[in-house]
Backbone as CSV, one residue per row, in Angstrom:
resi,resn,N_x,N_y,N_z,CA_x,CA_y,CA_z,C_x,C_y,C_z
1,UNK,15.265,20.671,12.392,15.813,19.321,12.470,17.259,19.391,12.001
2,UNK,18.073,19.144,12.774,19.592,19.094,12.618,20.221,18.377,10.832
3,UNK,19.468,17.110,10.542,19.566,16.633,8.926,19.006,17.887,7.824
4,UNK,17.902,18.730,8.080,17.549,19.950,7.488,18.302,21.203,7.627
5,UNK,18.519,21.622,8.275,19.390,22.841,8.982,20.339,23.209,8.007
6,UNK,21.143,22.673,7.500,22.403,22.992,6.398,21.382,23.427,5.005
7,UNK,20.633,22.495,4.875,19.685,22.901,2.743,18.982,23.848,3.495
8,UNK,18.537,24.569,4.613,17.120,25.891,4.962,18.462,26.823,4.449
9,UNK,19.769,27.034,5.562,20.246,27.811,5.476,21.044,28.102,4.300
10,UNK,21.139,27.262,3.232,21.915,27.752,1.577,20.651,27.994,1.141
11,UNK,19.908,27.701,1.283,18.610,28.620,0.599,18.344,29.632,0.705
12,UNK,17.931,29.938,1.502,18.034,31.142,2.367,19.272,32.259,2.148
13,UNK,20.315,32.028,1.986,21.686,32.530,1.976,21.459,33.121,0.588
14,UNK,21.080,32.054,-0.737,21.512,32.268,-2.053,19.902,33.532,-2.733
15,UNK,18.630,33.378,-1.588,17.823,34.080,-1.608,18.159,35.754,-1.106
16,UNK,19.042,35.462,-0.383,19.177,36.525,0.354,20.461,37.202,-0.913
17,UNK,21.470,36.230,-0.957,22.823,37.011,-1.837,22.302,37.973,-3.337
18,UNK,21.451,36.832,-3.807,20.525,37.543,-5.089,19.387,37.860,-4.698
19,UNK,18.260,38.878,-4.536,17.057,38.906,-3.437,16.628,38.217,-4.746
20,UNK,15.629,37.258,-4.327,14.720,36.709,-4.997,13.910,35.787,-3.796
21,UNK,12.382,35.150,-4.494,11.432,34.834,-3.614,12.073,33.286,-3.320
22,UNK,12.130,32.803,-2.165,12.413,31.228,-1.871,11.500,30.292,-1.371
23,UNK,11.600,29.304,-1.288,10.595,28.264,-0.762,11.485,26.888,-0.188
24,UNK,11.080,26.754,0.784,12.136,25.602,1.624,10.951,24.702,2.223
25,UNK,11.270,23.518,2.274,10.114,22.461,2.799,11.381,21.630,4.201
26,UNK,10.977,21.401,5.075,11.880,20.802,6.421,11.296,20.158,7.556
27,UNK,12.165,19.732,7.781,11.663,18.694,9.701,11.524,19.953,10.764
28,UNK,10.978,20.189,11.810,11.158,20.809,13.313,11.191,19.780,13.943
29,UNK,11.860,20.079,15.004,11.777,19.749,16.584,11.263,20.202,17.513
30,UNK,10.004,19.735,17.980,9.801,20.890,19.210,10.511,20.274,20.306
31,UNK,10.044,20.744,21.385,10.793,20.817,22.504,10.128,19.575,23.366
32,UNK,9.571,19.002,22.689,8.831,17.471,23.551,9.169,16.723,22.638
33,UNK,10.198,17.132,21.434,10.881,15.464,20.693,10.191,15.305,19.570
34,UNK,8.809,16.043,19.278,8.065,15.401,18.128,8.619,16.014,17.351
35,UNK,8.444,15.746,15.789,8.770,15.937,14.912,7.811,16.382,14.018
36,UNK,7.922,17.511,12.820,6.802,17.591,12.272,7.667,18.378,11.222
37,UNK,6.951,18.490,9.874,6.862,18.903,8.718,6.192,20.481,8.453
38,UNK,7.241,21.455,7.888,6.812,22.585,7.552,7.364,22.935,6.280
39,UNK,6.546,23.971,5.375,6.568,24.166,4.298,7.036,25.905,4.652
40,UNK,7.247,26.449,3.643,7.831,27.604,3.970,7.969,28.815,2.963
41,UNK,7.538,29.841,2.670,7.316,30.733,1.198,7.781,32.063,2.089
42,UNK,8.887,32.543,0.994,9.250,34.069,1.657,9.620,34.570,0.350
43,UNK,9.583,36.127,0.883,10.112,36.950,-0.321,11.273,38.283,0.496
44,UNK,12.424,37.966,-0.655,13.104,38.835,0.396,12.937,40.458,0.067
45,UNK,13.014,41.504,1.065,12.441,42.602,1.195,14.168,43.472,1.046
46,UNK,13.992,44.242,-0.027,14.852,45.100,-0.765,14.368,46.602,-0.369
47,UNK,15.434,47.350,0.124,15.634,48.660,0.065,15.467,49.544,-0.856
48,UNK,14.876,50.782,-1.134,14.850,51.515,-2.168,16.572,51.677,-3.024
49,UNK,17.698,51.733,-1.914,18.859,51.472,-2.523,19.545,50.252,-3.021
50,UNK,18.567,49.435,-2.964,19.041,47.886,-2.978,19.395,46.946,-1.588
51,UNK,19.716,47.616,-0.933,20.294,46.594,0.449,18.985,46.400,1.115
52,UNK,19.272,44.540,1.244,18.785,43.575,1.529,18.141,44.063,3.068
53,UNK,16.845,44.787,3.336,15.884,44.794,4.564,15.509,43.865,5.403
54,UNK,14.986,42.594,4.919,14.618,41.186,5.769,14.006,40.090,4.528
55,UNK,13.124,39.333,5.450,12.184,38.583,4.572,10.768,38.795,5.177
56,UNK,10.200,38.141,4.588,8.667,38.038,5.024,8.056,37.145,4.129
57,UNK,7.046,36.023,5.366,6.666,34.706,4.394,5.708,34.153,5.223
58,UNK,5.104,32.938,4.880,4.822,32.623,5.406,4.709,30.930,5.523
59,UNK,4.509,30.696,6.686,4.867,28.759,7.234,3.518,28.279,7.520
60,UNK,3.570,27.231,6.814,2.567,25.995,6.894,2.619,24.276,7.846
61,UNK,2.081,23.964,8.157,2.370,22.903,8.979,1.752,21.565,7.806
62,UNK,3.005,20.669,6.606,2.477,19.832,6.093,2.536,18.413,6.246
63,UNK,2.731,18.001,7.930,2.726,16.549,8.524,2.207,15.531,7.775
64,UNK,0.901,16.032,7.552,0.054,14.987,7.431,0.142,15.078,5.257
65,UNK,0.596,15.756,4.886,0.700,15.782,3.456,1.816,15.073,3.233
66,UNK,3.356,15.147,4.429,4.275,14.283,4.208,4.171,12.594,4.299
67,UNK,3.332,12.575,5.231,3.361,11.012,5.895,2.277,10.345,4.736
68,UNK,1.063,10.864,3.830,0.401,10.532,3.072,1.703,10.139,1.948
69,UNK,2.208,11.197,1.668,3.267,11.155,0.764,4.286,9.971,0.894
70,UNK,4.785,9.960,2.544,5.711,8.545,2.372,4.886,7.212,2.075
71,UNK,3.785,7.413,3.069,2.755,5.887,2.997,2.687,5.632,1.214
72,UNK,2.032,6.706,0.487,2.479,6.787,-1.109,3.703,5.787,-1.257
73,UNK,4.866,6.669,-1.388,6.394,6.240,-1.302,6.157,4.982,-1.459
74,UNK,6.134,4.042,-0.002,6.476,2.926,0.175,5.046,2.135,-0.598
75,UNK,3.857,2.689,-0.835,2.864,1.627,-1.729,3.698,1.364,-2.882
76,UNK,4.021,2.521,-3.414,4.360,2.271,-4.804,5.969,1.543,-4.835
77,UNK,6.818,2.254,-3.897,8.117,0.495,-3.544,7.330,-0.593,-3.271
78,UNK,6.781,-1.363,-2.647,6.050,-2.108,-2.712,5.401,-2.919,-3.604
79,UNK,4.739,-1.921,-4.255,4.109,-2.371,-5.989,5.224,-2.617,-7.238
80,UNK,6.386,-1.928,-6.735,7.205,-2.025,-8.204,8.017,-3.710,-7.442
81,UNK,8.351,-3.494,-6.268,8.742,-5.255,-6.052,8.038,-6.227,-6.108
82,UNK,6.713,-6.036,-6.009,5.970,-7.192,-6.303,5.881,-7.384,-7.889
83,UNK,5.791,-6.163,-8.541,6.006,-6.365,-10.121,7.266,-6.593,-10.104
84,UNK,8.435,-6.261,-9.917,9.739,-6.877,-10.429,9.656,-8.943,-10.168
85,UNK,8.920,-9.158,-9.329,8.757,-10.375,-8.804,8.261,-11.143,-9.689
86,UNK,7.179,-10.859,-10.011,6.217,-11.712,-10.822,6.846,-11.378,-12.220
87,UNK,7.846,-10.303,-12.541,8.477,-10.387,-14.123,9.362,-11.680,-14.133
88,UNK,10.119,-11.541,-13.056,11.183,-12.399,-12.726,10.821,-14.015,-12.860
89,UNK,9.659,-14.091,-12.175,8.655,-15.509,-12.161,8.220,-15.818,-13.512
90,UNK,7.505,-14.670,-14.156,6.962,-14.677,-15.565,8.357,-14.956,-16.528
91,UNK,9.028,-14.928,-16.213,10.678,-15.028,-17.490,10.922,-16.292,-16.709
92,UNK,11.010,-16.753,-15.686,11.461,-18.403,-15.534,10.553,-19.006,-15.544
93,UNK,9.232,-19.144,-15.966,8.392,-19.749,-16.854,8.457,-19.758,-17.813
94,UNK,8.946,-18.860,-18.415,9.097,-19.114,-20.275,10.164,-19.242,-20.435
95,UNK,11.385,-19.287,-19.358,12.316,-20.133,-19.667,11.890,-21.557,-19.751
96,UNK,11.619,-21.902,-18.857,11.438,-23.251,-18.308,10.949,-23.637,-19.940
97,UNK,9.309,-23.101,-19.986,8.856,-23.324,-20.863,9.403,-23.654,-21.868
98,UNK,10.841,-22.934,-22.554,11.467,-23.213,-23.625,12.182,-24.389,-23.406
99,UNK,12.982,-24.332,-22.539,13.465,-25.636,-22.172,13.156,-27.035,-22.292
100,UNK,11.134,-26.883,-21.956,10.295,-28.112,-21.943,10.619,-28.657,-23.922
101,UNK,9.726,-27.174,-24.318,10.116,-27.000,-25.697,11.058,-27.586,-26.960
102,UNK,12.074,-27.231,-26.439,13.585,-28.000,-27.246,13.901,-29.408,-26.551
103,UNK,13.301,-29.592,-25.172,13.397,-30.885,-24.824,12.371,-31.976,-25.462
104,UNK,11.084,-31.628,-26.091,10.485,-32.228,-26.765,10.810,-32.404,-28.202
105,UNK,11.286,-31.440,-28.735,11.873,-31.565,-30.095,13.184,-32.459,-30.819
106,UNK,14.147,-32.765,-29.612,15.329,-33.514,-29.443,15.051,-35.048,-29.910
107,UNK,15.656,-35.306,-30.750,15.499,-36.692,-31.383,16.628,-37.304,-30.588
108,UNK,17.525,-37.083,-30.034,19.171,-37.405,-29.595,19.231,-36.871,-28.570
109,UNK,19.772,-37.587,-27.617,20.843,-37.100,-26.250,21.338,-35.720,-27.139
110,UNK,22.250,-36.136,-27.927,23.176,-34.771,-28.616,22.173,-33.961,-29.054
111,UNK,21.562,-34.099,-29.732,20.513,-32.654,-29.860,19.715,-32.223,-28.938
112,UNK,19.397,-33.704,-28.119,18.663,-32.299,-26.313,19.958,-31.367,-26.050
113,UNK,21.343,-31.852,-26.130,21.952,-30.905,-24.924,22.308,-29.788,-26.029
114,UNK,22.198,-30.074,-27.660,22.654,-28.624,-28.607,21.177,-27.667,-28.264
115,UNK,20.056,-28.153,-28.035,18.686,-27.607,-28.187,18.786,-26.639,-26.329
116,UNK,19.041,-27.427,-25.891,19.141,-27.321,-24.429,20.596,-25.639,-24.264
117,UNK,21.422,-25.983,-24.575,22.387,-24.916,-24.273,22.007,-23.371,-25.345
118,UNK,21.265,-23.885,-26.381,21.127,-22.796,-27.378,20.056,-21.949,-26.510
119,UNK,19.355,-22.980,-25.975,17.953,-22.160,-25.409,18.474,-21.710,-24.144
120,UNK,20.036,-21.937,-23.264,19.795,-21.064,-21.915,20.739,-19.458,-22.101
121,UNK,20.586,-19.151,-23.502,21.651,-17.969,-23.851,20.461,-17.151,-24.824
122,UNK,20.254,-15.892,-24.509,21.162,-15.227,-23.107,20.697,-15.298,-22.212
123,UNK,19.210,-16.059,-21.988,18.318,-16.006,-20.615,18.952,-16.442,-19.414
124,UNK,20.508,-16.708,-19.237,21.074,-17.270,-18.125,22.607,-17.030,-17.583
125,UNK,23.286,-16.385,-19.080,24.358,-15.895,-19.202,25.382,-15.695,-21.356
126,UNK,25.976,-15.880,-20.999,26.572,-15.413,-22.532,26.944,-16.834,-23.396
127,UNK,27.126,-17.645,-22.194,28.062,-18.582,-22.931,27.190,-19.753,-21.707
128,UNK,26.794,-21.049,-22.546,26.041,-22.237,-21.979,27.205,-23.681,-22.255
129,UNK,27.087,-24.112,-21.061,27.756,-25.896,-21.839,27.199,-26.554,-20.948
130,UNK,26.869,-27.742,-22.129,25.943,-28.881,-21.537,26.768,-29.991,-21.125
131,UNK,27.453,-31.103,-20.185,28.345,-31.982,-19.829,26.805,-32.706,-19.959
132,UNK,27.178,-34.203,-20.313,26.777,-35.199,-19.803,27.466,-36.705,-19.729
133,UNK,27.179,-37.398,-19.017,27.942,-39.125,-18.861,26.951,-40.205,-18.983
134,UNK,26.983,-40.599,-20.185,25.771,-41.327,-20.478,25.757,-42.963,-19.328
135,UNK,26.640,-43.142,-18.795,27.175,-43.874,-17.718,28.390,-43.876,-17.233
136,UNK,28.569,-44.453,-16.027,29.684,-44.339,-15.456,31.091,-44.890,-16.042
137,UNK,32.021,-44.465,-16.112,33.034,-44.742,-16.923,33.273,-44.126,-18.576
138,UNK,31.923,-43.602,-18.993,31.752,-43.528,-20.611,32.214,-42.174,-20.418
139,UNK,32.807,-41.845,-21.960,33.582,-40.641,-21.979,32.493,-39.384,-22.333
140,UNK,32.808,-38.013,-21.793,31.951,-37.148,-21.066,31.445,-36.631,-22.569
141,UNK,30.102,-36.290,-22.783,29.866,-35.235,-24.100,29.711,-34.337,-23.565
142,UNK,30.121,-33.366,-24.205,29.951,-32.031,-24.085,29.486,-31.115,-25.196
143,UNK,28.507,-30.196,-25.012,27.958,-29.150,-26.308,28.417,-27.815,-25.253
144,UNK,28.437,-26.984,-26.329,28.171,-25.488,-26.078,27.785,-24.435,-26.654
145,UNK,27.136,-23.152,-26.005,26.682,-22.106,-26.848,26.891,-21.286,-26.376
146,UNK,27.485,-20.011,-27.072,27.788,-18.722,-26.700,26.987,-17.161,-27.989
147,UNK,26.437,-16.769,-27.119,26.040,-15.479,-27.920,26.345,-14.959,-28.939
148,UNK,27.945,-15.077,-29.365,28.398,-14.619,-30.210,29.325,-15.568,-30.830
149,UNK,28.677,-16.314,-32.166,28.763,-17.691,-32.487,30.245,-18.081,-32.639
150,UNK,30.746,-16.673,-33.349,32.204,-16.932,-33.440,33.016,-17.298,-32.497
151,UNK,32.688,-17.123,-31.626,33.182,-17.463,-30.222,32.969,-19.119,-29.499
152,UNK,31.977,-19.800,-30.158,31.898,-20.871,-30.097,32.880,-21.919,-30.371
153,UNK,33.722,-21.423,-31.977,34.675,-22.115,-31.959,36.172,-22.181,-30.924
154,UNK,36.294,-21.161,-30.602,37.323,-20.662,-29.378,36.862,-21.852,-28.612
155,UNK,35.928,-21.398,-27.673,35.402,-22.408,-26.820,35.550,-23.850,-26.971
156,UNK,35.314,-24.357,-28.090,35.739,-25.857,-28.129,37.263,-25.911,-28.236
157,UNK,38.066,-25.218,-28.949,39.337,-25.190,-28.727,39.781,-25.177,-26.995
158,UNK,39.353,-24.333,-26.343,39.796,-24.016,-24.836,39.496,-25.542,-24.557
159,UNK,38.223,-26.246,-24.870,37.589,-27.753,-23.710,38.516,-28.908,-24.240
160,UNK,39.196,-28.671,-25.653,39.526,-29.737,-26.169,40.983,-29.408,-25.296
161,UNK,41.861,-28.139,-25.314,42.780,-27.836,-24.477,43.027,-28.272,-23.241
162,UNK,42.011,-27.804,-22.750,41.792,-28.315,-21.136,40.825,-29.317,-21.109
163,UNK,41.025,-30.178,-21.018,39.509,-31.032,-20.999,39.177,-31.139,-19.369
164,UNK,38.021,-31.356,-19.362,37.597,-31.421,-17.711,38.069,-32.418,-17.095
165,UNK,38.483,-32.213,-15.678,39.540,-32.835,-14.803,38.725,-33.252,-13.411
166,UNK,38.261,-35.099,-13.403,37.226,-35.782,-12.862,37.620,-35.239,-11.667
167,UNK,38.995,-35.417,-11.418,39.136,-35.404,-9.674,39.194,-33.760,-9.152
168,UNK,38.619,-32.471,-10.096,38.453,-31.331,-10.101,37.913,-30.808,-8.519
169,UNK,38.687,-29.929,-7.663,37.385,-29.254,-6.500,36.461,-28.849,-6.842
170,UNK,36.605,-28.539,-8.615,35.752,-26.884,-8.537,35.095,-27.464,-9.825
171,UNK,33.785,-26.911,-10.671,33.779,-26.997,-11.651,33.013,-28.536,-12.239
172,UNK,33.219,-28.434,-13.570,32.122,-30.015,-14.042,32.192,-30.985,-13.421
173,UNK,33.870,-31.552,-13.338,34.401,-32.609,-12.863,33.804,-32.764,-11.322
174,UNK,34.141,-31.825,-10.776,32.929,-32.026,-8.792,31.806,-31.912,-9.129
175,UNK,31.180,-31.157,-10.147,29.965,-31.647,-9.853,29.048,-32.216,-10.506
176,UNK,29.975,-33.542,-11.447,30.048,-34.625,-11.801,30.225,-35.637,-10.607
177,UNK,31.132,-35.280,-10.238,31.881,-36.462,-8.953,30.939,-36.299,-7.684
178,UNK,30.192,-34.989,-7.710,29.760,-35.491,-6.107,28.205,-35.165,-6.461
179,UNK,27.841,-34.496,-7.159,26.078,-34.193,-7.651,25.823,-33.376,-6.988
180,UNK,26.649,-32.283,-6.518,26.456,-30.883,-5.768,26.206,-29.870,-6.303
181,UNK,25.524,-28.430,-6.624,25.710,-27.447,-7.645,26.772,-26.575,-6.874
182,UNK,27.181,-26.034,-8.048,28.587,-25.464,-7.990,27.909,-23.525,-8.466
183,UNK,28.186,-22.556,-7.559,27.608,-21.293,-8.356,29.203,-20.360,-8.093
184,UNK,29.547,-19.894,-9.578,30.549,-18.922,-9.086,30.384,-17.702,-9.696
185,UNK,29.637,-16.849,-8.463,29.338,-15.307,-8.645,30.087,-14.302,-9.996
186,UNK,31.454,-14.725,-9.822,32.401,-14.461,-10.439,33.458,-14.736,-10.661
187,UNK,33.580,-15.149,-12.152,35.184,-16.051,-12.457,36.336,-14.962,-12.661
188,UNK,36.928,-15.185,-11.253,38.323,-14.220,-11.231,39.394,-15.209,-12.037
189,UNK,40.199,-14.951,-12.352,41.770,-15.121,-12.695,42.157,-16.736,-11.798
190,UNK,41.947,-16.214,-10.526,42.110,-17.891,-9.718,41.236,-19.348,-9.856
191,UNK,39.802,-18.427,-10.210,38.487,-19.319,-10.442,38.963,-19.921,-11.864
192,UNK,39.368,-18.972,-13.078,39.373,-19.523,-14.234,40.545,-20.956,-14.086
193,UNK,41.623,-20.630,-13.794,42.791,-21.192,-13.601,42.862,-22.351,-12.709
194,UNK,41.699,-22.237,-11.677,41.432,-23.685,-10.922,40.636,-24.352,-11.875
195,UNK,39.704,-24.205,-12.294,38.342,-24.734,-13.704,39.244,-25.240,-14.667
């Protein structure tokens, strides 16, 4: 098989340069297109003076040991995505769950959204802020939480700096203004600076 052909022959080569015994596993082609699996054991045959005589080995036909082997392969891809799935499912349930959690415990608007942002870090990212408008016109509250507490104070410095900007494209203010979710993969330099 032309994808095999290059790894038989450095095998072979580095068996032959140092004599020692080799073993190569590969595709054929026969001559009607099929394809099939061979296994392969040689030992290379040394001269009483040392120079390299031939090989001699022998070939196995392991088709049906490969295709068991891929069907294998893909059960077990298979099995690890359906387990990555249901981890994934199982952790946004006990997110959720927590969420329900600190939402029951909240005596205050202000302590759902301190209870609320504490609980989506780190299960969601590093740094959480909660906006809310308790009605239209009323001025916006905002909480936040970041992983690394010291950093919390920064953060209110930056919101009190910039405060959020209603008529915004991007960010709280749109999706405040229009009730759309907003996802940004990644905050480049332009993303931060439009926000």
């Amino acid at each position: 098989h032309p994808d095999d052909r290059d790894d038989v022959l450095r095998t072979l080569a580095a068996a032959l340069e140092t004599p020692r015994d080799y073993e190569v596993e590969h595709r054929v082609v026969h001559p009607d297109g099929t394809v099939r699996w061979l296994h392969g054991r040689g030992k290379v045959l040394v001269e009483p003076g040392g120079n390299v005589a031939g090989t001699i080995g022998c070939v196995s036909d392991v088709t049906d040991r490969k295709a068991h082997e891929s069907e294998s392969d893909r059960r077990l891809s298979e099995a690890e995505a359906i387990a990555r799935s249901e981890r994934r499912h199982r952790e946004r349930l006990e997110f959720l769950t927590r969420l329900n959690d600190v939402a029951l415990t909240a005596s205050s608007p202000h302590a759902l959204m301190v209870n609320v942002a504490r609980a989506a870090i780190p299960g969601l990212g590093d740094w959480c802020s909660v906006h809310f408008r308790p009605e239209a016109g009323a001025p916006l509250l905002t909480e936040l939480a970041h992983v690394d507490r010291r950093k919390e104070e920064w953060a209110r410095t930056v919101r009190e700096r910039f405060p959020v900007d209603p008529d915004s494209d991007v960010g709280v203010g749109a999706v405040i203004r229009t009730g759309l979710t907003q996802f940004l993969p990644a905050i480049d330099t332009d993303a931060l600076h439009s926000a």
